[in-house]
FISE-720488 format. One line per 2 residues: number of its first residue (from 0); their letters; for each residue x, y, z of N, C-alpha, C, O, CB. Coordinates in Angstrom, 3 decimals, decimal comma. Glycine has a CB too. Layout:
<atoms>
NUM	a	X Y Z X Y Z X Y Z X Y Z X Y Z; ...
</atoms>
This chain:
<atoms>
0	xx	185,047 85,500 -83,119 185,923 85,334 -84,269 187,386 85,315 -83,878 188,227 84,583 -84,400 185,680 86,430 -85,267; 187,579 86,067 -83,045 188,962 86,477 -82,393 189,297 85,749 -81,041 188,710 86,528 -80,290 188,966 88,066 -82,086
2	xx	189,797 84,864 -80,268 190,408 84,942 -78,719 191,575 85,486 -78,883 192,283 85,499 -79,890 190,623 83,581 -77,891; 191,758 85,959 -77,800 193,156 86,761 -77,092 193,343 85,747 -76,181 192,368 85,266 -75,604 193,004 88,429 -76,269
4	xx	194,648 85,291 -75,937 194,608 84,038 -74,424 195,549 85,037 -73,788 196,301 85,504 -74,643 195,422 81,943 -74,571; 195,793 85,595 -72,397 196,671 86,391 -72,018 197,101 85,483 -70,684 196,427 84,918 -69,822 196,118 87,923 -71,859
6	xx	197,986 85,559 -70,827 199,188 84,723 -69,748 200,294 85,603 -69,061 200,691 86,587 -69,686 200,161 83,557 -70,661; 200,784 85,347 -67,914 202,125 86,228 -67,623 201,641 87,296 -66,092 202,494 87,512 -65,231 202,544 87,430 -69,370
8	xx	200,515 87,743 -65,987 200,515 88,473 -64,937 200,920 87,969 -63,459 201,246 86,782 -63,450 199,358 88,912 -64,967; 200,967 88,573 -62,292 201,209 88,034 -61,011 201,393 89,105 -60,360 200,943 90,184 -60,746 202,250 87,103 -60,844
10	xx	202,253 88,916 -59,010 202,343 89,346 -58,075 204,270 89,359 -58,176 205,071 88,560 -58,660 201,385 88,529 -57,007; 204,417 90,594 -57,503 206,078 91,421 -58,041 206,726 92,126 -57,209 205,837 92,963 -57,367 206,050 92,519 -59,168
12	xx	207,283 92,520 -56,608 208,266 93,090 -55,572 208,423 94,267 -56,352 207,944 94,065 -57,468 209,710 92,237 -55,185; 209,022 95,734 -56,203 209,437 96,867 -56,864 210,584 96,648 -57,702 211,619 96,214 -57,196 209,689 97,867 -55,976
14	xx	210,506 96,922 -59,014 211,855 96,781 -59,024 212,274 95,337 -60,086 213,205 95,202 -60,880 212,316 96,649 -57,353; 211,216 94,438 -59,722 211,513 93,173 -60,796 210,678 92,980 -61,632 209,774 93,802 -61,786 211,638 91,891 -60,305
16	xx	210,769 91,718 -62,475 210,388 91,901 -63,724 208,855 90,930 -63,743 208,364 90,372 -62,762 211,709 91,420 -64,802; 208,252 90,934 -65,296 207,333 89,899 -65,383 206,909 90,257 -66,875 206,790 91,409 -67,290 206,123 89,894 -64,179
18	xx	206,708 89,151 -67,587 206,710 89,277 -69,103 205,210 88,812 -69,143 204,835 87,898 -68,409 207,936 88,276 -70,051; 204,528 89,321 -69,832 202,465 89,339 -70,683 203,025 88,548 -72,023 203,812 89,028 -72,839 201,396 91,665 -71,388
20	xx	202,480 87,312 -72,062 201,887 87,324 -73,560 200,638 87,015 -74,156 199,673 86,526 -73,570 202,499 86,614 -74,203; 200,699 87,283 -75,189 198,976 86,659 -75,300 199,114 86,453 -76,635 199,948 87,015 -77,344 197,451 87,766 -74,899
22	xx	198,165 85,516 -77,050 198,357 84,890 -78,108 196,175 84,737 -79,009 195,014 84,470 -78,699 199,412 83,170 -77,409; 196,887 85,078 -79,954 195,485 85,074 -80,753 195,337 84,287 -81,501 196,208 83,927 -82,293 195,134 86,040 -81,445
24	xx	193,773 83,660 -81,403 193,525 82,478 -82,430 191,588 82,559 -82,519 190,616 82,734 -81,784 194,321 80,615 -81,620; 191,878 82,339 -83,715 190,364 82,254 -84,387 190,124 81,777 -85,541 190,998 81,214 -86,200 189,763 83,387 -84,554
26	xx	188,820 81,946 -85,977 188,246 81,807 -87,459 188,699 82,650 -88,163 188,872 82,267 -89,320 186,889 81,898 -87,676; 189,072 84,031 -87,882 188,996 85,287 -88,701 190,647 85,023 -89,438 190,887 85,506 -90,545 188,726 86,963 -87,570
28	xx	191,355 84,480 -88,927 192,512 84,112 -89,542 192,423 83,229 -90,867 193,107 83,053 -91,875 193,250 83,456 -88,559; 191,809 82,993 -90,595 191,531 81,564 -91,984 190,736 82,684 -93,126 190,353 82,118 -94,150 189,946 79,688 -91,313
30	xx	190,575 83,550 -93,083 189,712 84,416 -94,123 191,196 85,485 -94,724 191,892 86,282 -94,095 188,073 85,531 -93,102; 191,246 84,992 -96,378 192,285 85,657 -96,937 192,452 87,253 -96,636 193,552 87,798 -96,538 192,149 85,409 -98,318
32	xx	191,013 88,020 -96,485 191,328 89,381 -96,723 191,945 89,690 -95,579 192,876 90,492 -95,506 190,223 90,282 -97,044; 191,590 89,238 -94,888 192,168 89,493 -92,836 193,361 89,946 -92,643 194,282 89,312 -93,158 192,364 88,030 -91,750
34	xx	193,562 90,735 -92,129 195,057 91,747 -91,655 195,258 92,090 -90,065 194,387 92,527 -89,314 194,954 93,466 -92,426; 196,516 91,809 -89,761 196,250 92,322 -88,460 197,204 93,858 -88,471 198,344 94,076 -88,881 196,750 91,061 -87,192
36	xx	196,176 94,765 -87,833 197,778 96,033 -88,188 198,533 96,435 -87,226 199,563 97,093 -87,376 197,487 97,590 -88,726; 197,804 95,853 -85,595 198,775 95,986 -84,772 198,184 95,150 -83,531 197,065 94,636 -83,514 199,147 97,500 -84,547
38	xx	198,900 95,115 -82,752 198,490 94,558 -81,140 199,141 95,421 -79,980 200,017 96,278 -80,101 199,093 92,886 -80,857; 198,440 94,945 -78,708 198,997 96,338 -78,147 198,697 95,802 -76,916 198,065 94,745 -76,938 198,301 97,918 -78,565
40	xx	199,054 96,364 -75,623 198,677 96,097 -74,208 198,292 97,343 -73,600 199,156 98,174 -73,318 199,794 95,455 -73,400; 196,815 97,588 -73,326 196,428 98,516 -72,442 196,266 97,795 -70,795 196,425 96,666 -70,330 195,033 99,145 -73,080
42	xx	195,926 98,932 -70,335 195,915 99,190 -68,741 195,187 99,894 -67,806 195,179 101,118 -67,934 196,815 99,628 -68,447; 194,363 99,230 -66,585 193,299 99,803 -66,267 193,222 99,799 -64,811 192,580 98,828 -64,408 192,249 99,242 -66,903
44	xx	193,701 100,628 -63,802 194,025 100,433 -62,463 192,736 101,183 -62,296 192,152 101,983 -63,026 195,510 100,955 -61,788; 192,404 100,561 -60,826 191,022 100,886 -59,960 191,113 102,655 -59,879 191,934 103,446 -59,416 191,065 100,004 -58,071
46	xx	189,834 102,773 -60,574 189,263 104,244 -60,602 190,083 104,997 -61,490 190,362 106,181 -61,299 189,244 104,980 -59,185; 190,554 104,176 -62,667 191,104 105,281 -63,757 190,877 104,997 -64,796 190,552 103,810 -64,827 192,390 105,586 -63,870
48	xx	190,857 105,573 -66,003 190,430 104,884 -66,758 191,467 103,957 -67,762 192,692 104,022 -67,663 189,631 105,699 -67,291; 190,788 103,127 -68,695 192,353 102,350 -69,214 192,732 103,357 -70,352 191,989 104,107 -70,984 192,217 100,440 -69,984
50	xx	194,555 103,111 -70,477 195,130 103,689 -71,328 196,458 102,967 -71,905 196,719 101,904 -71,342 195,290 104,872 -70,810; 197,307 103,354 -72,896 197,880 102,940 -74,276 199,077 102,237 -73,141 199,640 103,100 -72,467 198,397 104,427 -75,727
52	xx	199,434 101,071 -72,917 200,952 101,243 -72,109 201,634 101,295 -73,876 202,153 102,360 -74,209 201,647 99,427 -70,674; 201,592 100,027 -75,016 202,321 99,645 -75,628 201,756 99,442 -76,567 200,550 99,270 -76,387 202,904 98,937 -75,255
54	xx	202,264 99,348 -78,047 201,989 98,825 -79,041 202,496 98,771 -79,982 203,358 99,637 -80,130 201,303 99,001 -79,259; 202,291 97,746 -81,192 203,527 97,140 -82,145 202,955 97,029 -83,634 202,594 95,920 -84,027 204,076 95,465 -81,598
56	xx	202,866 98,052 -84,408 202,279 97,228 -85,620 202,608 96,656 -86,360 203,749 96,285 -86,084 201,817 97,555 -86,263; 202,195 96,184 -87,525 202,789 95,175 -88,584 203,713 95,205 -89,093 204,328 94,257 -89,583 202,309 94,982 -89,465
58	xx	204,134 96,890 -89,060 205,785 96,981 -89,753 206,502 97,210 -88,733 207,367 98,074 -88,871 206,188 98,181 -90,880; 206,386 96,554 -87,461 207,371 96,395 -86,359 207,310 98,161 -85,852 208,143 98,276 -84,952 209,145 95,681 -87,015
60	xx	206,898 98,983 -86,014 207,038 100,334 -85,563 206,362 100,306 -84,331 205,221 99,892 -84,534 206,506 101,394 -86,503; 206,594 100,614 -82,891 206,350 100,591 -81,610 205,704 101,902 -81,286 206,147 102,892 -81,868 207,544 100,306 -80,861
62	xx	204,683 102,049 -80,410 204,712 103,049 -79,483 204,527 102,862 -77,643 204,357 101,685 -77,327 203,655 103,849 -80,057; 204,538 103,501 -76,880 204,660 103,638 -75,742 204,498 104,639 -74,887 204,868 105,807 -74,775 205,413 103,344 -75,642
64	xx	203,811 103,831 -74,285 203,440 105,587 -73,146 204,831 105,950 -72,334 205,782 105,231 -72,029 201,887 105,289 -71,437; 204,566 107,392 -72,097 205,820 107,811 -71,632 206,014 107,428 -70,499 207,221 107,234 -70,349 206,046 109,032 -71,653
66	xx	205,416 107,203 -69,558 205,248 106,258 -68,083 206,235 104,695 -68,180 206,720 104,130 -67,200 203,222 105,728 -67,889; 206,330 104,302 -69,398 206,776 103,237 -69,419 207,983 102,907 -70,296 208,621 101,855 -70,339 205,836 102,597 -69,622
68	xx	208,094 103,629 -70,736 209,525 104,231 -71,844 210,595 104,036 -70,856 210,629 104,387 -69,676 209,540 106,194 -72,469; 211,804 103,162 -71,843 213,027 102,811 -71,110 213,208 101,287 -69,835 214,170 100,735 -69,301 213,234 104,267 -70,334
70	xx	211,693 101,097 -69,799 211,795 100,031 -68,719 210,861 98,509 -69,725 211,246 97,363 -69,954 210,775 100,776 -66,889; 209,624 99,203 -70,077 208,752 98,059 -71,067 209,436 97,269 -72,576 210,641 97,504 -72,666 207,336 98,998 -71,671
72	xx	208,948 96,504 -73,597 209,910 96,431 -74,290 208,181 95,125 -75,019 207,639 94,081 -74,655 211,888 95,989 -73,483; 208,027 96,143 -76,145 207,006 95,185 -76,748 207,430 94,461 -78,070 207,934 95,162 -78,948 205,712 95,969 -77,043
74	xx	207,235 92,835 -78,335 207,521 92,409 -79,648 206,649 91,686 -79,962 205,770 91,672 -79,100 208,629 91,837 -79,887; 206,383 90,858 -81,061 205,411 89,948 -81,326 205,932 88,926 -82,405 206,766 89,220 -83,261 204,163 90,676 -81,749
76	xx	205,156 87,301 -82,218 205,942 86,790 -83,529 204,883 86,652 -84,292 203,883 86,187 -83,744 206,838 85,415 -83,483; 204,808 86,998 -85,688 203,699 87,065 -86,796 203,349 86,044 -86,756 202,138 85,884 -86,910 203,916 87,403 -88,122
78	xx	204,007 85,123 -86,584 203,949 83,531 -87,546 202,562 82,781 -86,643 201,675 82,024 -87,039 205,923 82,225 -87,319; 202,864 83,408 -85,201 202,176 82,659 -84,087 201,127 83,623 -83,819 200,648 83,338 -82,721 203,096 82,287 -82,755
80	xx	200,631 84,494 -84,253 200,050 86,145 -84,136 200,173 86,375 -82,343 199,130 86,415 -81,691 197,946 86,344 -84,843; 201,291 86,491 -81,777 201,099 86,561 -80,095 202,033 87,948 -80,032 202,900 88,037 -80,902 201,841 84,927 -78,980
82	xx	201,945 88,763 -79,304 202,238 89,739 -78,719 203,204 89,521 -77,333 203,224 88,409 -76,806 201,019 90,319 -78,550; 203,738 90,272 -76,959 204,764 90,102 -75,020 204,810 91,502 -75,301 204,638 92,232 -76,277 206,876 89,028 -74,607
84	xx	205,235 91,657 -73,554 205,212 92,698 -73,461 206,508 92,335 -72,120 206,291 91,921 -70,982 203,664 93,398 -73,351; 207,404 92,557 -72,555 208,629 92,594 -70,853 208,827 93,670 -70,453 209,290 94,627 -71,072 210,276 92,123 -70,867
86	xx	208,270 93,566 -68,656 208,533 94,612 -68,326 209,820 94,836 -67,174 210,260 93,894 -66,515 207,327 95,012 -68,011; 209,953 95,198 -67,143 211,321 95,240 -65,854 211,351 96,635 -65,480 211,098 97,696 -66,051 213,120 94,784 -66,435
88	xx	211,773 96,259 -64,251 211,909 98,162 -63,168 210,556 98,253 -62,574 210,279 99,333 -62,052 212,116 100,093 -64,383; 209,767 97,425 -62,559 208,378 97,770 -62,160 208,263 98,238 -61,003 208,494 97,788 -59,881 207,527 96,804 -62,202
90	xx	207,750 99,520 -61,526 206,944 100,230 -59,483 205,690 99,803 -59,337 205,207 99,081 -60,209 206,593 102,288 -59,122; 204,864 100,216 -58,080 203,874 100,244 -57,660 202,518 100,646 -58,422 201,349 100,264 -58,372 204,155 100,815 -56,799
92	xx	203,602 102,077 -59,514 201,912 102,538 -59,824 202,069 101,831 -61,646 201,689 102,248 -62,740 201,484 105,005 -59,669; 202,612 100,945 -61,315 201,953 99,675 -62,434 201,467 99,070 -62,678 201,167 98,585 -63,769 202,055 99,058 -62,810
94	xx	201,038 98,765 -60,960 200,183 97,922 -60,735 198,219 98,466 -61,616 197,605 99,533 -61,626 200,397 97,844 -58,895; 197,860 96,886 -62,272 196,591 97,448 -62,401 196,271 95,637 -63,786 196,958 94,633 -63,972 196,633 99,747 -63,170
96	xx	195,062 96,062 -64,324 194,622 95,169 -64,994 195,368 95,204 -66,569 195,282 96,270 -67,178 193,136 95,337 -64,902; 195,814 94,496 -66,973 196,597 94,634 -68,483 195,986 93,628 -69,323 196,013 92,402 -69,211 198,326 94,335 -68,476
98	xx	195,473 94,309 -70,117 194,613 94,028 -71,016 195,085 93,789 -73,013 195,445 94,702 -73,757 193,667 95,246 -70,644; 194,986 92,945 -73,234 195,579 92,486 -74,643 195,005 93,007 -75,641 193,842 93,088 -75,243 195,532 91,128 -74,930
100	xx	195,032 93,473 -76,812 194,710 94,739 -77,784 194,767 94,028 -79,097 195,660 93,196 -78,934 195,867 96,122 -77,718; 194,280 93,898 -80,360 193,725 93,520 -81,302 193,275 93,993 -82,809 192,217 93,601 -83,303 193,063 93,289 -80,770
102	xx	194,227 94,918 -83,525 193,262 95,986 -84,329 193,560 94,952 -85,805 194,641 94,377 -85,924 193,956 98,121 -84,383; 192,769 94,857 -86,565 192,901 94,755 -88,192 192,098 95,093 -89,198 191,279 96,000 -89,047 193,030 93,676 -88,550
104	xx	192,181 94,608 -90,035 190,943 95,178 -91,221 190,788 94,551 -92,465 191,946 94,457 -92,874 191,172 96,631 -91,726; 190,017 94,048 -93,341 189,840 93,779 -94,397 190,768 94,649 -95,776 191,661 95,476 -95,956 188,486 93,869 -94,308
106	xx	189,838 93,798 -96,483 190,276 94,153 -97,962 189,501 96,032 -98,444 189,690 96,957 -99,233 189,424 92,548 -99,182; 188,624 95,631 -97,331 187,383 96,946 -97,630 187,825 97,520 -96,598 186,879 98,306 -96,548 185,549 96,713 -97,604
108	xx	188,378 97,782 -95,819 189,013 98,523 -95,066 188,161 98,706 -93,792 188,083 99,735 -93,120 189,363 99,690 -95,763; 187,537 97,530 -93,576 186,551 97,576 -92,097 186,952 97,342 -90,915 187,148 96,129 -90,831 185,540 96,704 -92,019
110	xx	187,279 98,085 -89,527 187,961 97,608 -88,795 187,760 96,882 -87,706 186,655 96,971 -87,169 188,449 98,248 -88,623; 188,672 96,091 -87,192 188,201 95,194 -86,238 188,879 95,265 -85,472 190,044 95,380 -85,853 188,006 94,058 -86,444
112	xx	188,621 95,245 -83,793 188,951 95,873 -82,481 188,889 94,477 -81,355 187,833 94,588 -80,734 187,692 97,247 -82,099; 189,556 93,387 -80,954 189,235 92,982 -80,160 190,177 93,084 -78,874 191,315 93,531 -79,014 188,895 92,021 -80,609
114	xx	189,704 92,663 -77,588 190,369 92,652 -76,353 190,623 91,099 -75,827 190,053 90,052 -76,135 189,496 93,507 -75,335; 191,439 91,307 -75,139 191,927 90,277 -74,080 190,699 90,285 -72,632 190,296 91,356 -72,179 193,743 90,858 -73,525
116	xx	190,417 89,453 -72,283 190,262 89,353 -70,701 190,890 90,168 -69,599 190,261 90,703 -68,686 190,652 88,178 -70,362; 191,972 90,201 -69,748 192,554 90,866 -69,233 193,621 89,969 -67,845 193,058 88,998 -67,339 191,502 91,879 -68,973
118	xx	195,160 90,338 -67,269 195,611 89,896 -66,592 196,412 90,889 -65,186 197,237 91,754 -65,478 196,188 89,163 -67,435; 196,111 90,672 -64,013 196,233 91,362 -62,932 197,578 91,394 -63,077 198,225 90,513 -63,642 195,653 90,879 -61,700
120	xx	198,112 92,570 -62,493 199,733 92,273 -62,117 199,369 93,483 -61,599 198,578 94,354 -61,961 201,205 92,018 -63,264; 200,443 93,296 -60,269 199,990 93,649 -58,909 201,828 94,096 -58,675 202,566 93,196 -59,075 199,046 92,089 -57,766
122	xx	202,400 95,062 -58,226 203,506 95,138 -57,675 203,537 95,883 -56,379 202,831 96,853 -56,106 204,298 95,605 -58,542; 204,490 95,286 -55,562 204,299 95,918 -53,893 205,645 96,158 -53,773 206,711 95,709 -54,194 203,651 94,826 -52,489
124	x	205,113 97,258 -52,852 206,380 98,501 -52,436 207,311 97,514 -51,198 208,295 97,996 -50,637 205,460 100,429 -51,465
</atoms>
């Protein structure tokens, strides 16, 4: 019902930048009750488990893990339902899988959870 297309990951030096976006498109959009209430970018480096970097909901209110506070910077444009995520200052232990985030809900208040594929970004010391 949902794709996530996620674009933007790579390979990064310490220290510089690289912007995620991802962009959502489906059927579930075309259905009046459909809401999206937020999008978000999690993160999943080898042998840990994934967790919150960012997220933006519908009334523009942000959160952020404290790991990434002051350097990340999440927005989204409604119109296009796509999410970014710019990051700059990137260290090493950023490196890992970043994964595109999805929450909404009906008229009945049922919720719906989808993910991205996910995109590598890799930074070296």
């Amino acid at each position: 019902q949902v794709q996530l297309v996620e674009s933007g990951g790579g390979l990064v030096q310490a220290g510089g930048s690289l912007r995620l976006s991802c962009a959502a498109s489906g059927s579930i959009f075309s259905i009046k009750s459909f809401s999206i209430n937020a999008m978000g970018w999690y993160r999943q480096a080898p042998g840990k488990q994934r967790e919150l970097v960012a997220a933006i909901a519908s009334g523009e209110s942000t959160n952020y893990s404290d790991s990434v506070k002051g350097r990340f910077t999440i927005s989204r444009d409604n119109a296009k339902n796509t999410v970014f995520l710019q990051m700059n200052s990137l260290k090493p232990e950023d490196t890992a899988v970043y994964y595109c985030n999805l929450e909404g809900s009906n008229w009945f208040k049922r919720p719906y959870v989808y993910w991205g594929q996910g995109t590598q970004v890799t930074v070296s010391s």
